[in-house]
C-alpha positions in Angstrom: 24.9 52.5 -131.0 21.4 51.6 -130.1 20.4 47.6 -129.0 18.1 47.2 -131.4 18.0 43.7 -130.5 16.4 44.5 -127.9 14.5 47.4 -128.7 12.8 44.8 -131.6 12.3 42.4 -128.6 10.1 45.3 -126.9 8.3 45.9 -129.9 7.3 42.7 -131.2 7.5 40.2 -127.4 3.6 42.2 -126.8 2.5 40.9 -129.8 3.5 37.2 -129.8 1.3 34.6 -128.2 4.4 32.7 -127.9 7.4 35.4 -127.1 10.2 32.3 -126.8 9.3 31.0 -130.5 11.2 34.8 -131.2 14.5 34.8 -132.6 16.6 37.8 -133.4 20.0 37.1 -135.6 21.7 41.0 -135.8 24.4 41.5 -138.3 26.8 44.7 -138.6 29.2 45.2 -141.1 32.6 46.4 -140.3 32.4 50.4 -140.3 29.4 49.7 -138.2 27.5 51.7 -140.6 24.9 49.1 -142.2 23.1 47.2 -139.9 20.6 43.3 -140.8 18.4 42.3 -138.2 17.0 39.0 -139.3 13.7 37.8 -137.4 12.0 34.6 -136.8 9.0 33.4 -135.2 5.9 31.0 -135.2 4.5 31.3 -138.6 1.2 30.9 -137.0 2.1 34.3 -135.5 2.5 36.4 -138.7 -1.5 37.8 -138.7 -0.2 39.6 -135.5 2.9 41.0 -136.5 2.4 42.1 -139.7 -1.2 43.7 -138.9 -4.0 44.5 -141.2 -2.6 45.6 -144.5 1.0 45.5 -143.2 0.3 48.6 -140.7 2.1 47.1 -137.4 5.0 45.9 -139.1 5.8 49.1 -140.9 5.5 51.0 -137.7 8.0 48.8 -136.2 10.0 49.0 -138.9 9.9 53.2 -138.8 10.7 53.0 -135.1 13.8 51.0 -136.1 14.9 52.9 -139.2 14.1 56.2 -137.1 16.8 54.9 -134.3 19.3 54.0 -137.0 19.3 57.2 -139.1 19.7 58.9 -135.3 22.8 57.2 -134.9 24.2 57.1 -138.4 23.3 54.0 -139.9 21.0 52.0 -142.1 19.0 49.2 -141.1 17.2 46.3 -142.7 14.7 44.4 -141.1 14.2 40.6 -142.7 11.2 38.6 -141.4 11.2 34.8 -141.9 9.4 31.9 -140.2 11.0 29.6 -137.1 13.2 26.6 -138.4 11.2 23.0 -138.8 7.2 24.7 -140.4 7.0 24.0 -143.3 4.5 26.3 -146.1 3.3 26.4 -148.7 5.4 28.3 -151.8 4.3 31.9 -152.8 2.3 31.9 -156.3 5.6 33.7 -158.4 4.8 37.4 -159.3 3.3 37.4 -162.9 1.7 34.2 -162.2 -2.2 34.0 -161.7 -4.4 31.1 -160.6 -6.0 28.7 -163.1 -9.4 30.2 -163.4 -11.9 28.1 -165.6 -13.2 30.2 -168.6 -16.8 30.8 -168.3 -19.0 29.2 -171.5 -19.9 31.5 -174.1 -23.6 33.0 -173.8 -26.0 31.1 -176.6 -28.0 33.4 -178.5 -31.4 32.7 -178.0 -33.9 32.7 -181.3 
């Protein structure tokens, strides 16, 4: 079975401008078939990690889903922010903004 512990600790250390703020929490169910990996780090960090558009952070996640489906498994990769920084909510999906509606055009005569 692969560490992939540490092979998420190669991937992502390079990336962190504060590598001991990274925390890995692995989780394996029984058979040893389904594997959680459940990561945390500076929240300040996240523009790094995740890349523009999401780009670096899929990659890392194909090089981890590539190892488990090598060895038999499935994988999930969970990303959440280090204990103690507090943020903001996310807007809920289906909600948007308060925008203030424009006034109507006056017809001129």
């Amino acid at each position: 079975m692969p560490d992939y512990p540490a092979l998420l600790r190669f991937l992502l250390e390079p990336l962190l401008e504060n590598p001991e703020s990274l925390i890995i929490h692995q989780e394996i169910t029984a058979a040893g078939k389904k594997i959680w990996l459940r990561v945390t780090f500076h929240d300040s960090q996240k523009g790094r990690v995740f890349g523009r558009g999401g780009r670096t952070i899929q990659a890392i996640r194909q090089v981890l889903l590539t190892a488990a489906t090598h060895a038999g498994q499935s994988l999930r990769l969970d990303i959440g922010e280090a204990p103690g920084v507090k943020r903001t909510p996310p807007i809920p999906k289906g909600d948007k903004p308060i925008r203030k509606a424009k006034p109507p055009l006056q017809e001129s005569r």
